[in-house]
DSSP file (Angstrom, degrees, kcal/mol; ACC not computed):
  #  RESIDUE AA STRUCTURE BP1 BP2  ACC     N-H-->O    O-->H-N    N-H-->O    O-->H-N    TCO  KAPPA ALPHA  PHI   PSI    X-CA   Y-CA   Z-CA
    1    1 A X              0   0    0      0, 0.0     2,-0.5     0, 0.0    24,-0.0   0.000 360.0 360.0 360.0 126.7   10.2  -15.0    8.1
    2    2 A X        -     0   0    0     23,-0.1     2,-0.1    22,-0.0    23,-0.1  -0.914 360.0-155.8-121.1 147.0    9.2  -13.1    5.0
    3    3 A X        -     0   0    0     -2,-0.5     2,-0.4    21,-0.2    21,-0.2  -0.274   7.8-154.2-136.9 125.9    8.7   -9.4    4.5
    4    4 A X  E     -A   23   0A   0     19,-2.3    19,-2.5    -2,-0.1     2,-0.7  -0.995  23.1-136.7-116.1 130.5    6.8   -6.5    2.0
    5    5 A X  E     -Ab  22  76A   0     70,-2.1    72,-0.6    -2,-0.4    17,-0.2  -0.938   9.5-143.1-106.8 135.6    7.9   -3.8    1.7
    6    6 A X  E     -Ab  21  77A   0     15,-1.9    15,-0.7    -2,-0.7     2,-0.3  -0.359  14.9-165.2 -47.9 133.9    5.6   -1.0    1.8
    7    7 A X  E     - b   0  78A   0     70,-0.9    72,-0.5    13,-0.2    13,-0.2  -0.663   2.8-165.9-109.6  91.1    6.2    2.0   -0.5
    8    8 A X  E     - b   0  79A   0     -2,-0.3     2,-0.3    70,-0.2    72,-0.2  -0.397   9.4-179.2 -87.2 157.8    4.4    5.7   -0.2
    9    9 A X     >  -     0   0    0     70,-0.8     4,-0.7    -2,-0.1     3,-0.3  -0.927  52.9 -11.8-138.7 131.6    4.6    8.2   -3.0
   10   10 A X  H  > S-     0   0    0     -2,-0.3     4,-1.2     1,-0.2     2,-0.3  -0.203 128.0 -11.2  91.6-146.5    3.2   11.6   -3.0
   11   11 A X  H  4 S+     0   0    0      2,-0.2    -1,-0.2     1,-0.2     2,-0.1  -0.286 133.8  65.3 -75.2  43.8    0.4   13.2    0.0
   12   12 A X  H >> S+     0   0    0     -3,-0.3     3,-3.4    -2,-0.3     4,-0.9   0.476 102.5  44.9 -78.9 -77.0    0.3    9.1    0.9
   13   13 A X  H 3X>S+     0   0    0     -4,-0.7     4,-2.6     1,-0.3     5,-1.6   0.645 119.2  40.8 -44.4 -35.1    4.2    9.7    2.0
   14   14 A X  H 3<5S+     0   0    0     -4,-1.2    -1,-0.3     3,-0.2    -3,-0.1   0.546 111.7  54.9-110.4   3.9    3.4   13.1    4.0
   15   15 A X  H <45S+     0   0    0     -3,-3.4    -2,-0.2     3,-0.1    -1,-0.2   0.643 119.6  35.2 -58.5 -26.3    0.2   11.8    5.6
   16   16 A X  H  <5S-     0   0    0     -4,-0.9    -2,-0.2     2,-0.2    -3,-0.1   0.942  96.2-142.3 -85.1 -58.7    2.2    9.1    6.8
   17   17 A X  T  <5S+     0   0    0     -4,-2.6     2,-0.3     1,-0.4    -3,-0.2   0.705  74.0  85.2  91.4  30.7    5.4   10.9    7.4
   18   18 A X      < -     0   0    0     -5,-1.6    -1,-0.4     1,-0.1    -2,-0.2  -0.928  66.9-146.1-160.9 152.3    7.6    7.8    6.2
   19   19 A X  S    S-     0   0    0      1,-0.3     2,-0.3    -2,-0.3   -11,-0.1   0.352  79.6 -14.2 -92.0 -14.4    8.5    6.9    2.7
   20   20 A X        -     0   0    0    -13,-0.2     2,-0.3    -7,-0.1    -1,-0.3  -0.968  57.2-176.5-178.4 157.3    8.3    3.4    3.3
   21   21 A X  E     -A    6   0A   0    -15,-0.7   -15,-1.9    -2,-0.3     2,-0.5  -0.979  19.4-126.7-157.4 164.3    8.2    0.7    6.0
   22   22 A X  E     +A    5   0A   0     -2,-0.3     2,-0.3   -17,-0.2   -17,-0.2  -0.872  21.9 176.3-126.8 139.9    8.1   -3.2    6.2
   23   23 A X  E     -A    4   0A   0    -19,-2.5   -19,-2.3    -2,-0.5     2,-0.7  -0.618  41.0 -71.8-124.1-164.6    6.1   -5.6    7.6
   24   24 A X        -     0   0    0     -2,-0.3     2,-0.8   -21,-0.2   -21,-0.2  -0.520  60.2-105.4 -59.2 117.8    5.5   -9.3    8.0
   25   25 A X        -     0   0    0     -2,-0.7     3,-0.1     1,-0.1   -23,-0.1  -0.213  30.0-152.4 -36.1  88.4    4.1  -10.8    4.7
   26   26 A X        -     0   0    0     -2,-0.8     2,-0.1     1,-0.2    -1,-0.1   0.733  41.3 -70.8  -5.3 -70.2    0.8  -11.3    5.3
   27   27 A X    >   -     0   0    0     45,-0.2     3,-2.1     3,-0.1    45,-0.2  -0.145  36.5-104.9 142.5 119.6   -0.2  -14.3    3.1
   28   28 A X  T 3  S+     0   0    0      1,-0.3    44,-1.2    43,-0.2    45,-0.1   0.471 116.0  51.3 -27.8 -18.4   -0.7  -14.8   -0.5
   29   29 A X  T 3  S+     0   0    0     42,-0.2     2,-0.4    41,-0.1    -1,-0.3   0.180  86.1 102.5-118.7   8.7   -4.4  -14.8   -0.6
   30   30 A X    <   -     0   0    0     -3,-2.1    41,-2.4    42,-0.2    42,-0.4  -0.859  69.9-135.3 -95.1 147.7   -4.6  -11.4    1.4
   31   31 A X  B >>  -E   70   0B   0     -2,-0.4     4,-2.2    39,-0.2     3,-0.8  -0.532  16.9 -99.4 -94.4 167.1   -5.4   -8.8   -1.0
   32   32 A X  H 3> S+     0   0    0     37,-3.3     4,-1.4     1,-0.3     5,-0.2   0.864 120.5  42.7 -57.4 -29.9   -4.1   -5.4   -1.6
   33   33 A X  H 3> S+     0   0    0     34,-1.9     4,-0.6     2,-0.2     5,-0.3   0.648 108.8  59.5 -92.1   4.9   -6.9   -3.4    0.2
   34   34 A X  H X> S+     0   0    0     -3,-0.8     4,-3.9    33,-0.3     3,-0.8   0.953 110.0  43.7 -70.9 -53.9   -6.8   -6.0    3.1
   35   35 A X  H 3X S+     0   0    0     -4,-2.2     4,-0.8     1,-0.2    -2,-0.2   0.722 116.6  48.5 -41.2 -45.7   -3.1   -4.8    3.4
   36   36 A X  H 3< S+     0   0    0     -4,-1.4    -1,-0.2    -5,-0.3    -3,-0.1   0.550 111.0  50.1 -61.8 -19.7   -4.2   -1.1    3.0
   37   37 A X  H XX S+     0   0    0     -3,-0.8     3,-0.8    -4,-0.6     4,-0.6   0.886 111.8  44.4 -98.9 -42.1   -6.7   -1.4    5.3
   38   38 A X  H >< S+     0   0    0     -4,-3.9     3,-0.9    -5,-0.3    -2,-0.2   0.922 115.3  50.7 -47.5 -34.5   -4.5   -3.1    8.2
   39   39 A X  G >< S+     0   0    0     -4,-0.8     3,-2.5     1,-0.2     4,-0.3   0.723  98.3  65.5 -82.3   4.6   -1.9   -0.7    7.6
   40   40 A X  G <4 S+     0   0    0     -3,-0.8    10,-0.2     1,-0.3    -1,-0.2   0.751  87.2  68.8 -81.6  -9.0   -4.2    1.9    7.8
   41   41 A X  G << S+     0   0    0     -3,-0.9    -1,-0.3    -4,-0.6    -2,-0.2  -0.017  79.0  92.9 -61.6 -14.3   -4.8    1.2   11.4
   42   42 A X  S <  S-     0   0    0     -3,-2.5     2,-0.2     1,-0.3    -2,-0.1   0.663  94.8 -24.1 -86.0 -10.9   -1.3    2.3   12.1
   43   43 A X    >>  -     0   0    0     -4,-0.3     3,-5.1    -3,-0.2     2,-2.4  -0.577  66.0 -94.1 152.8 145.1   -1.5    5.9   13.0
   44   44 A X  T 34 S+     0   0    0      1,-0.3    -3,-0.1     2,-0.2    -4,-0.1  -0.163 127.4  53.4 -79.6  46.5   -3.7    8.9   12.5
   45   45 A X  T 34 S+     0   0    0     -2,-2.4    -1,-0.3   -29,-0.1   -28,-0.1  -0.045 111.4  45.2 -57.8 -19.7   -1.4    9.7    9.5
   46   46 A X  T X> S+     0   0    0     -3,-5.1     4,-2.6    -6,-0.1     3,-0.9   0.761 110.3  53.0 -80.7 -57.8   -1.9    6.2    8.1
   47   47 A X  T 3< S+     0   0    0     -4,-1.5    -3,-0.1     1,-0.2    -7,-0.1   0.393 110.8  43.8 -85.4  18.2   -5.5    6.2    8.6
   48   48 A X  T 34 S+     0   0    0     -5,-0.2    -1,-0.2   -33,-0.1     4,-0.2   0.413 124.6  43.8 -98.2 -21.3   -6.2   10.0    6.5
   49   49 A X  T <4 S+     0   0    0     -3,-0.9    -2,-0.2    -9,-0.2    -3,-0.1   0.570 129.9  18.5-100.8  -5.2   -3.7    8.5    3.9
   50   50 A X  S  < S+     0   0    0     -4,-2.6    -1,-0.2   -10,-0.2    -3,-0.1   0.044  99.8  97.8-135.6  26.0   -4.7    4.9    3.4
   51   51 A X  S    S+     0   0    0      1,-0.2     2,-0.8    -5,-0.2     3,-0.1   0.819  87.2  40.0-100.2 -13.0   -8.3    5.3    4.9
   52   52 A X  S  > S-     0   0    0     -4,-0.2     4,-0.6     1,-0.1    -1,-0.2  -0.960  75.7-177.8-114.3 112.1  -10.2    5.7    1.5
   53   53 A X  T >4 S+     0   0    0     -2,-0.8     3,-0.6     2,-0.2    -1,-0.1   0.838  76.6  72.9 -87.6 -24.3   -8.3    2.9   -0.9
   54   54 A X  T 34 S+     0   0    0      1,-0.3    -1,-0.2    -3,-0.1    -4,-0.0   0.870  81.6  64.5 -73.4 -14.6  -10.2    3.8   -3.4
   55   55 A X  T 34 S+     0   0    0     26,-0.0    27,-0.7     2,-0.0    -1,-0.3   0.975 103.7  79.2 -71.6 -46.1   -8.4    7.0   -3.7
   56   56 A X  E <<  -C   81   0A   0     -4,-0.6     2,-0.5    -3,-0.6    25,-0.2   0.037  58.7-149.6 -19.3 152.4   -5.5    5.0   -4.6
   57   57 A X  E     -C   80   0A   0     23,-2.7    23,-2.0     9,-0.1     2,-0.3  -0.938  19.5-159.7-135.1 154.3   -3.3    2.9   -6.7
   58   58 A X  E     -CD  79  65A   0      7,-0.8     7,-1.2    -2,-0.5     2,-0.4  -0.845  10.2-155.9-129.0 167.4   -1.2    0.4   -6.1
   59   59 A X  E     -CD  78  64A   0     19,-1.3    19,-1.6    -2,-0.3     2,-0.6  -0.989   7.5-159.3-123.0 132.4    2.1   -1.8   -7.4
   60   60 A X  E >  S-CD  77  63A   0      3,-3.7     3,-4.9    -2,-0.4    17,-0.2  -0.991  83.8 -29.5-118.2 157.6    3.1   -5.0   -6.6
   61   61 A X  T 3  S-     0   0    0     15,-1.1    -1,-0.1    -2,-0.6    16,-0.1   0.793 128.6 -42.8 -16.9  59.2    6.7   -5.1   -7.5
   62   62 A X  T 3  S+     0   0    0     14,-0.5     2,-0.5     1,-0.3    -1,-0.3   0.534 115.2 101.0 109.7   0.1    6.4   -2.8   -9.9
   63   63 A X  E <  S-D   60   0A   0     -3,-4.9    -3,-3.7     1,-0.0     2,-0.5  -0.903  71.9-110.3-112.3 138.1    3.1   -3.8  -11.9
   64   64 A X  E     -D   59   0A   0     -2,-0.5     2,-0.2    -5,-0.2    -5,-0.2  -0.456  38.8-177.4 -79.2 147.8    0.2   -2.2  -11.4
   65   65 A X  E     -D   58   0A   0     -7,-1.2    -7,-0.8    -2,-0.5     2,-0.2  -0.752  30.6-110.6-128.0 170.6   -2.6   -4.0   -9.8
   66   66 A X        -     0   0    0     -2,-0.2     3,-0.3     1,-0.1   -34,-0.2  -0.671  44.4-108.5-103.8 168.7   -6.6   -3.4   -8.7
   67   67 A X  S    S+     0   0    0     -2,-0.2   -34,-1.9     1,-0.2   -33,-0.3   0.204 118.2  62.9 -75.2   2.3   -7.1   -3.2   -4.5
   68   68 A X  S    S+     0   0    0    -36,-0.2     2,-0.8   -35,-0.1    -1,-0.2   0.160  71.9 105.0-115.8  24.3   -8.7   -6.8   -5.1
   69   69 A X  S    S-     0   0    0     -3,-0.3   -37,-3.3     1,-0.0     2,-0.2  -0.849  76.9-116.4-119.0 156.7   -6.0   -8.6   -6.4
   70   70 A X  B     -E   31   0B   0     -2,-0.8   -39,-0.2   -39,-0.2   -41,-0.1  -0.339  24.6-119.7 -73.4 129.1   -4.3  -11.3   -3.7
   71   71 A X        -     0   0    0    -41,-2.4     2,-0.3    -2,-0.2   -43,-0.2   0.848  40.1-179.0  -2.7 -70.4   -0.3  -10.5   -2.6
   72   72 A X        -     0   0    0    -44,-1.2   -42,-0.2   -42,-0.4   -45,-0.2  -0.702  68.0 -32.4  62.8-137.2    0.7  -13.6   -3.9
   73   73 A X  S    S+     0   0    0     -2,-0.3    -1,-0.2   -45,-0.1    -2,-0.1  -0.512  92.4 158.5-105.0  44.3    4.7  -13.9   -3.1
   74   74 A X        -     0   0    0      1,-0.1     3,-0.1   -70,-0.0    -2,-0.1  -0.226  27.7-177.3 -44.1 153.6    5.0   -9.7   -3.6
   75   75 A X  S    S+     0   0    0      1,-0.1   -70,-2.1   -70,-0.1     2,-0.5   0.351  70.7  63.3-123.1 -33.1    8.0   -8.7   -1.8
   76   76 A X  E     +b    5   0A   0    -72,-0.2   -15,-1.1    -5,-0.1     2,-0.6  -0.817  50.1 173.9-105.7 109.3    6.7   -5.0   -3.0
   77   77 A X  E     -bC   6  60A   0    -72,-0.6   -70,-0.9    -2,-0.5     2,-0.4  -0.811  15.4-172.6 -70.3 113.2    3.3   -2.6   -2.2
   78   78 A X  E     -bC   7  59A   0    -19,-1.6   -19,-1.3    -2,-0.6     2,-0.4  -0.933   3.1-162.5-106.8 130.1    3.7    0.4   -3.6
   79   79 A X  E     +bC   8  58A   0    -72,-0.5   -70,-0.8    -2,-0.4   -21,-0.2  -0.862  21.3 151.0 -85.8 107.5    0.8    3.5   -2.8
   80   80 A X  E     - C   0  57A   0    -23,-2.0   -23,-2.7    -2,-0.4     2,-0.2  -0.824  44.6-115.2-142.0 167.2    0.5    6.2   -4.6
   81   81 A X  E     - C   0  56A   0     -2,-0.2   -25,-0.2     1,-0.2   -69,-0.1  -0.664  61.8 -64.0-100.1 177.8   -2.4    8.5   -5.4
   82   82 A X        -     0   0    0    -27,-0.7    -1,-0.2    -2,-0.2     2,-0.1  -0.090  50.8-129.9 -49.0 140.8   -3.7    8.6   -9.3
   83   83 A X        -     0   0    0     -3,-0.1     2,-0.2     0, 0.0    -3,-0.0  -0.299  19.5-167.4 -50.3 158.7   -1.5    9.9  -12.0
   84   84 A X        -     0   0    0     -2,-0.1     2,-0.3     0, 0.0     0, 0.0  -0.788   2.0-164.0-106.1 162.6   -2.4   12.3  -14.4
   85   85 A X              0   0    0     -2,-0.2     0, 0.0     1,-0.1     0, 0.0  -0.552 360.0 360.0-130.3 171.4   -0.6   13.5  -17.9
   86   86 A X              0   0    0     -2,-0.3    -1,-0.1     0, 0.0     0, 0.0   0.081 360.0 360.0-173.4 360.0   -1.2   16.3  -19.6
């Protein structure tokens, strides 16, 4: 069977209370806010930190991507809210 792992970053990671988890790979043709919105389903700490995706950014192993592009063979989600520089 193969596996993503999830990564939270920031107020994702302490809504959640977990820095990470993994689950079953989905499918290649689900996209990332199908994947944010299933996990988001997971516990009222999921669903205040993953219930608006558009407050979010995401990685798949390591690139950033929009919440409409498909899995593909990811092994990695990561979640984070926006960046800023200054």
């Amino acid at each position: 069977m193969k596996y993503l792992d999830i990564l939270y970053f920031a107020w994702v990671r302490e809504a959640t209370g977990i820095d990470g988890e993994q689950i079953a790979h989905p499918g290649a043709e689900t996209t990332v806010g199908e994947v944010v919105t299933m996990l988001a389903s997971r516990s009222a700490g999921h669903a205040v930190a993953l219930g608006e995706p558009e407050r979010l950014r995401a990685a798949l192993d390591q690139r950033f991507v929009a919440m409409d592009m498909p899995i593909g063979e990811a092994q990695e989600l990561a979640l984070f809210p926006p960046v800023t520089g200054g």
